[in-house]
SEDONU-520435 format. One record per residue (C-alpha): residue in one letter; z negated, x negated, y. Coordinates in nm, 4 decimals, always signed. Example, Ala and Ser with C-alpha at 12.3 -4.5 7.8 and 13.67 -1.06 7.14 Angstrom:
<gupas>
<gupa><code>a</code><z>-0.7800</z><x>-1.2300</x><y>-0.4500</y></gupa>
<gupa><code>s</code><z>-0.7140</z><x>-1.3670</x><y>-0.1060</y></gupa>
</gupas>
This chain:
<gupas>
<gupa><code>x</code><z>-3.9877</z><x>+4.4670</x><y>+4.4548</y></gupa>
<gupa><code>x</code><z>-3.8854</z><x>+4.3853</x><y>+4.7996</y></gupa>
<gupa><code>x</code><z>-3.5529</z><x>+4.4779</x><y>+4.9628</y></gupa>
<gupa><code>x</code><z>-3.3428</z><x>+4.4409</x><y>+5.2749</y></gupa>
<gupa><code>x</code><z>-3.0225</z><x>+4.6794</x><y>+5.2840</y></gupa>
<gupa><code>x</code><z>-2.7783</z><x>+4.6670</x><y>+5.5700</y></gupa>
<gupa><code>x</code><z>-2.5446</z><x>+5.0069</x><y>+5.6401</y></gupa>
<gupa><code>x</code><z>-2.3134</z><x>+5.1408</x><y>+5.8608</y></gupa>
<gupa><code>x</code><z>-2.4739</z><x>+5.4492</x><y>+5.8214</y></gupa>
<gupa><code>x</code><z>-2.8435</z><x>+5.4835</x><y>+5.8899</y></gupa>
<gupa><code>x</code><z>-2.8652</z><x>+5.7839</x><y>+5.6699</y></gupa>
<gupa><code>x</code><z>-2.7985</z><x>+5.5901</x><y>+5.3516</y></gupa>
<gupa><code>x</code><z>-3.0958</z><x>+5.3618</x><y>+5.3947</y></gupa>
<gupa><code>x</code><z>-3.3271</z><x>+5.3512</x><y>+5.1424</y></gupa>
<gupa><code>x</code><z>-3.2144</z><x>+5.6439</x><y>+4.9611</y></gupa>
<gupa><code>x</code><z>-3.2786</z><x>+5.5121</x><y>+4.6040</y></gupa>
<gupa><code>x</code><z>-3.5183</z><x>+5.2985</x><y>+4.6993</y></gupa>
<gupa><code>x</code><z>-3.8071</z><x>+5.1717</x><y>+4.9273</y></gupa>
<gupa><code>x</code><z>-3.6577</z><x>+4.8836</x><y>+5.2064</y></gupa>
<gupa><code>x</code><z>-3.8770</z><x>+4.6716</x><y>+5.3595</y></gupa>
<gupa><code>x</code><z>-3.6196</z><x>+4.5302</x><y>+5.5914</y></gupa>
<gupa><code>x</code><z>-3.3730</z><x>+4.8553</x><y>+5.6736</y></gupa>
<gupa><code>x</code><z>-3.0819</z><x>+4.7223</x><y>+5.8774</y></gupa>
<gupa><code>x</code><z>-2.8225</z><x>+4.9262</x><y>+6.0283</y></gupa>
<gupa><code>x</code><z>-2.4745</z><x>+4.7633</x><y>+6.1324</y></gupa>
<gupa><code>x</code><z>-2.1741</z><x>+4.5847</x><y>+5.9400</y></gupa>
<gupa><code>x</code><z>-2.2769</z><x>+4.3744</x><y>+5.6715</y></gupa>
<gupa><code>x</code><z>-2.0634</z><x>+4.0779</x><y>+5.7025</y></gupa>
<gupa><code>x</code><z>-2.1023</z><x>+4.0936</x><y>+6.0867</y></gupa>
<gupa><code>x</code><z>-2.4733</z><x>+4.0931</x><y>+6.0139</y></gupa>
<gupa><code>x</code><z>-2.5125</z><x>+3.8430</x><y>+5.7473</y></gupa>
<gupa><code>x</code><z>-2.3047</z><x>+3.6205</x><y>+5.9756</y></gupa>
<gupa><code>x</code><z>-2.5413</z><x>+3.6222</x><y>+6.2907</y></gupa>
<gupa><code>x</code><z>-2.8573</z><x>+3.6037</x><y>+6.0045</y></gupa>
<gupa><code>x</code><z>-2.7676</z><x>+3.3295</x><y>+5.7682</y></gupa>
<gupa><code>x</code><z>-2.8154</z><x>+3.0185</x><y>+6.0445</y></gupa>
<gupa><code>x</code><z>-3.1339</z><x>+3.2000</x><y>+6.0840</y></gupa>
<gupa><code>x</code><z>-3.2366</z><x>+3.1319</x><y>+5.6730</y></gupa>
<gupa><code>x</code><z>-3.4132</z><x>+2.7880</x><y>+5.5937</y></gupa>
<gupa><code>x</code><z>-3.2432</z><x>+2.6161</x><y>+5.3029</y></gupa>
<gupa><code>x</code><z>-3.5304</z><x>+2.6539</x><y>+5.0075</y></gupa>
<gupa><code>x</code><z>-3.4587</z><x>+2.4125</x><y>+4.7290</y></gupa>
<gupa><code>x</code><z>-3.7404</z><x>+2.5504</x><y>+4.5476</y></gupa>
<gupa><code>x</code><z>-3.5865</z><x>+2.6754</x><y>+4.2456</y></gupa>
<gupa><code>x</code><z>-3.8511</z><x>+2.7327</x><y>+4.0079</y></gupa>
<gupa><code>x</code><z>-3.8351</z><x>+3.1097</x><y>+3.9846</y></gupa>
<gupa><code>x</code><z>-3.4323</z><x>+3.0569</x><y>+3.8663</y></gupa>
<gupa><code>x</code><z>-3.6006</z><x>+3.0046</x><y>+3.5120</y></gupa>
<gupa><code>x</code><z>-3.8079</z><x>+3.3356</x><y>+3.5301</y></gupa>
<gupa><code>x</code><z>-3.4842</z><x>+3.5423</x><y>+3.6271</y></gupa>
<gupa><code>x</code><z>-3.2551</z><x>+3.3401</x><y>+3.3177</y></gupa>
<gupa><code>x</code><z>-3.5195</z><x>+3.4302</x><y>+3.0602</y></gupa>
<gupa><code>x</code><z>-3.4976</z><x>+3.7835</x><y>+3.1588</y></gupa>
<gupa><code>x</code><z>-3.1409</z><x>+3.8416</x><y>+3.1525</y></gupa>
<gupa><code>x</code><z>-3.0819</z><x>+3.9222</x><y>+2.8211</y></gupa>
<gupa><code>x</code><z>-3.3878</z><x>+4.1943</x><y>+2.7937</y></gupa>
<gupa><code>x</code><z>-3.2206</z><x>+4.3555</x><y>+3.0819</y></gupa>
<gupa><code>x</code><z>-2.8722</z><x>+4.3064</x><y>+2.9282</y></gupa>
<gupa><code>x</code><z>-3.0276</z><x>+4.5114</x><y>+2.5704</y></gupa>
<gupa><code>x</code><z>-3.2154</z><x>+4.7434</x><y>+2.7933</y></gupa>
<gupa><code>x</code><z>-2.8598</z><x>+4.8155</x><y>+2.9535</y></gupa>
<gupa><code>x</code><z>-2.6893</z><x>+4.8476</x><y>+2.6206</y></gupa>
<gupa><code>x</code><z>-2.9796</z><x>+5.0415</x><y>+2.5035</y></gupa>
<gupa><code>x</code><z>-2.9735</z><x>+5.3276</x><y>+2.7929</y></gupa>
<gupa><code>x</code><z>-2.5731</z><x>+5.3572</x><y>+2.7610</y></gupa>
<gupa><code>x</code><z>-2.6482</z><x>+5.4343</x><y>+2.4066</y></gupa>
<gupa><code>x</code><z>-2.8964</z><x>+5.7155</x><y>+2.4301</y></gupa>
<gupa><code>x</code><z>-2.7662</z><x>+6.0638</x><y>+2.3889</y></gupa>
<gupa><code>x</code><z>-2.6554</z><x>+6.2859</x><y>+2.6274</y></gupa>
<gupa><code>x</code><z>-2.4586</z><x>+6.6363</x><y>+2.7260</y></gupa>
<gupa><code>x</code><z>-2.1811</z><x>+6.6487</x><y>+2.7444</y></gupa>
<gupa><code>x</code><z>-2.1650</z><x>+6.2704</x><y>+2.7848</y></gupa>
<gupa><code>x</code><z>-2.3912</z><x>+5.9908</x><y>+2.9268</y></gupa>
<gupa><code>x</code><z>-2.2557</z><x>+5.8042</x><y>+3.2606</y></gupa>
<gupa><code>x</code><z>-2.3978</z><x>+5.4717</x><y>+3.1683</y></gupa>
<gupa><code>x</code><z>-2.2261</z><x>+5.4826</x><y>+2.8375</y></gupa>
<gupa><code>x</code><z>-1.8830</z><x>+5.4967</x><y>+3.0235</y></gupa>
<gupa><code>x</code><z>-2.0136</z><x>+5.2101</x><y>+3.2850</y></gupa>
<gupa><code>x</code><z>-2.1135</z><x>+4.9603</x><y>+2.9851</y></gupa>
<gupa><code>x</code><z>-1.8044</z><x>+5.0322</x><y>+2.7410</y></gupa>
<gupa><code>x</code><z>-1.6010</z><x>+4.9465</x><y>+3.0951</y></gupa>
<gupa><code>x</code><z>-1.8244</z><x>+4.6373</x><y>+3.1375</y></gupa>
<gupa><code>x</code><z>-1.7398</z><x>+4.5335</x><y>+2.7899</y></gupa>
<gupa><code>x</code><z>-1.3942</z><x>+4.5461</x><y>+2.8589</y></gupa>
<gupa><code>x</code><z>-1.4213</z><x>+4.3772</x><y>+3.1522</y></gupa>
<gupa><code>x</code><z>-1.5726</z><x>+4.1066</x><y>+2.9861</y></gupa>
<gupa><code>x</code><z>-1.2921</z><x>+4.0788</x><y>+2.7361</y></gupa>
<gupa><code>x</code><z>-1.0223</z><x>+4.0248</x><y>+2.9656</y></gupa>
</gupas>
């Protein structure tokens, strides 16, 4: 997968992950002196890949925050505050 990240802090690039584009500065200072520089793309055949995939990653999701864990698994909290979320 490809990334950009923009930080503040040049430290926190690409700590979880490999960037291809690291870029250090304020992100909405920096997406507002790139985005005149982004061509319009109405080429939106690759919106129908991402909507089929949503709901494996959704049960993947659900799946992970349901696996065991000691004393208690982090993405179990994240998705039961997700759910709520969604409820309100």
């Amino acid at each position: 997968m490809r990334g950009v990240q923009i930080d503040f802090e040049p430290r926190n690039l690409a700590l979880r992950h490999p960037i291809e584009a690291p870029i250090i500065g304020d992100a909405a200072a920096t997406l507002r002196r790139l985005l005149p520089m982004v061509e319009n793309n109405h080429e939106k055949s690759w919106q129908s890949e991402i909507e089929h995939k949503v709901p494996d990653s959704w049960a993947a999701a659900e799946r992970h925050a349901q696996a065991p864990a000691h004393p208690i698994n982090p993405q179990e909290i994240v998705w039961a505050r997700g759910c709520l979320t969604m409820r309100s």
